[in-house]
C-alpha positions in Angstrom: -24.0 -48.4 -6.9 -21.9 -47.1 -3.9 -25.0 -47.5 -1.6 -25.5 -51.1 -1.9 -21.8 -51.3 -1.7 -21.7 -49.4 1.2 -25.0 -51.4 2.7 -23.0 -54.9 1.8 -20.1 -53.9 3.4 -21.8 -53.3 6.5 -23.5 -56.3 6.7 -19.9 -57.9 5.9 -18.8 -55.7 9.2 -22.4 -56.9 11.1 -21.4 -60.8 10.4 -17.9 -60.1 11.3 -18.9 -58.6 14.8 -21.3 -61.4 15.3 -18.6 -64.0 14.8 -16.4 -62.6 17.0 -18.7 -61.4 19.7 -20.0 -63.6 22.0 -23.7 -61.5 22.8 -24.5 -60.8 19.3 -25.5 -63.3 16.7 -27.1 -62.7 13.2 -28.7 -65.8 11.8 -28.2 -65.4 8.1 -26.1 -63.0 5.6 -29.4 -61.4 4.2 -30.6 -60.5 7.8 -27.0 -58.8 8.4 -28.2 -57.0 5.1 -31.3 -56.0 6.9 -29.8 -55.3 9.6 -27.5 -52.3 7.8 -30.4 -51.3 6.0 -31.9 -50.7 9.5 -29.5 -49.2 11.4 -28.8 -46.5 8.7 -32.6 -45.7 8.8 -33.0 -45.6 12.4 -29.4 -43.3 12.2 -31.3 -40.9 10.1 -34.9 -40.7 11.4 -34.5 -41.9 14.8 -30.9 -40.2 15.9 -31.5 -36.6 15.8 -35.0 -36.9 17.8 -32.4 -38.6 20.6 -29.8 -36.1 20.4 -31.8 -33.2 20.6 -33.6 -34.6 23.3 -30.9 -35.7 25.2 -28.4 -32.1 24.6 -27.8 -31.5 27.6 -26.6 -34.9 29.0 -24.7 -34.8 26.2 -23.3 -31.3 26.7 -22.4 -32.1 30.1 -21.0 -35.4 29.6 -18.6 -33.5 26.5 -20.2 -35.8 24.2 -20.0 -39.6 25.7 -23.8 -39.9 26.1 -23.8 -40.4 22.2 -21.8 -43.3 22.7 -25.1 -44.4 24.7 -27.2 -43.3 22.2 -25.7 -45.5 19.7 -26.1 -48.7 22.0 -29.8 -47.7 22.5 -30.0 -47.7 18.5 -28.1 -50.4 18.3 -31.1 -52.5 21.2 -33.9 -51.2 18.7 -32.4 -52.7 15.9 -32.3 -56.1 18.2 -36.1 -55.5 18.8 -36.8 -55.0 15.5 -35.4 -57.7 13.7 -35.7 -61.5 13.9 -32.7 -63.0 13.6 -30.8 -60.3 15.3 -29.9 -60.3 18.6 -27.4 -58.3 21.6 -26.7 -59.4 24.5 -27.3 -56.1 26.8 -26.4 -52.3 26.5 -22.7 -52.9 27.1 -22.9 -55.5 24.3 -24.6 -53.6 22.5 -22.2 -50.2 23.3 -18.7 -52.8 22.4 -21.0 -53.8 18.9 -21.3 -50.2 18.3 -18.0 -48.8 19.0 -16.6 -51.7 16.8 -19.0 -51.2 14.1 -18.0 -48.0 13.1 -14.8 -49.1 13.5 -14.8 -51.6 10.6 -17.3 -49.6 8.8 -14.6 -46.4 8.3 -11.8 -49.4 7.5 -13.9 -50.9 5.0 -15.7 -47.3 3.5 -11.9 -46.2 2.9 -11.6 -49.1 0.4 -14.4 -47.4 -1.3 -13.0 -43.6 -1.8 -11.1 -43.4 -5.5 -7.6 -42.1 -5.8 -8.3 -38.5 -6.4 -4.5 -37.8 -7.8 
């Protein structure tokens, strides 16, 4: 039950950034469903091939070439899905950056008191 929470509340984050970004449109609230559904997948099975091929650009940028990484996940997501589009790579790097900034605002609602 906390996954398809956690998978609505990312497509609630993916229609929010859409709104407010002017590059990045989702057509419909069940493409910014498959959109999350996507992205997760292509975080797990796609995102370790890139950082291990890409170590040491990361290494010697301390890290920040992940932040291009993300964008470049983000872009196959875009060619992936119809109804899903970004702009560029710095679209694409902004829809990212803000992304997982509304994800971890919006996953915190989900963690129970533990006191």
């Amino acid at each position: 039950m906390k996954l398809v929470l956690r998978i609505l509340l990312s497509a609630l984050a993916v229609l929010i950034l859409a709104h407010v970004l002017p590059n990045v449109s989702v057509d419909t609230f069940m493409t910014a469903v498959i959109v999350a559904v996507v992205l997760s997948l292509l975080n797990i099975l796609i995102k370790p091939i890139l950082v291990i091929l890409t170590l040491p650009v990361t290494i010697l940028t301390l890290g920040l070439f992940l932040l291009i990484i993300n964008a470049i996940i983000i872009l196959l997501a875009d060619k992936l899905i119809d109804g899903f589009a970004v702009g560029n790579i710095w679209w694409a790097l902004i829809f990212s950056l803000l992304l997982s900034f509304l994800q971890s605002i919006f996953f915190t609602l989900l963690k129970e008191d533990k006191a």
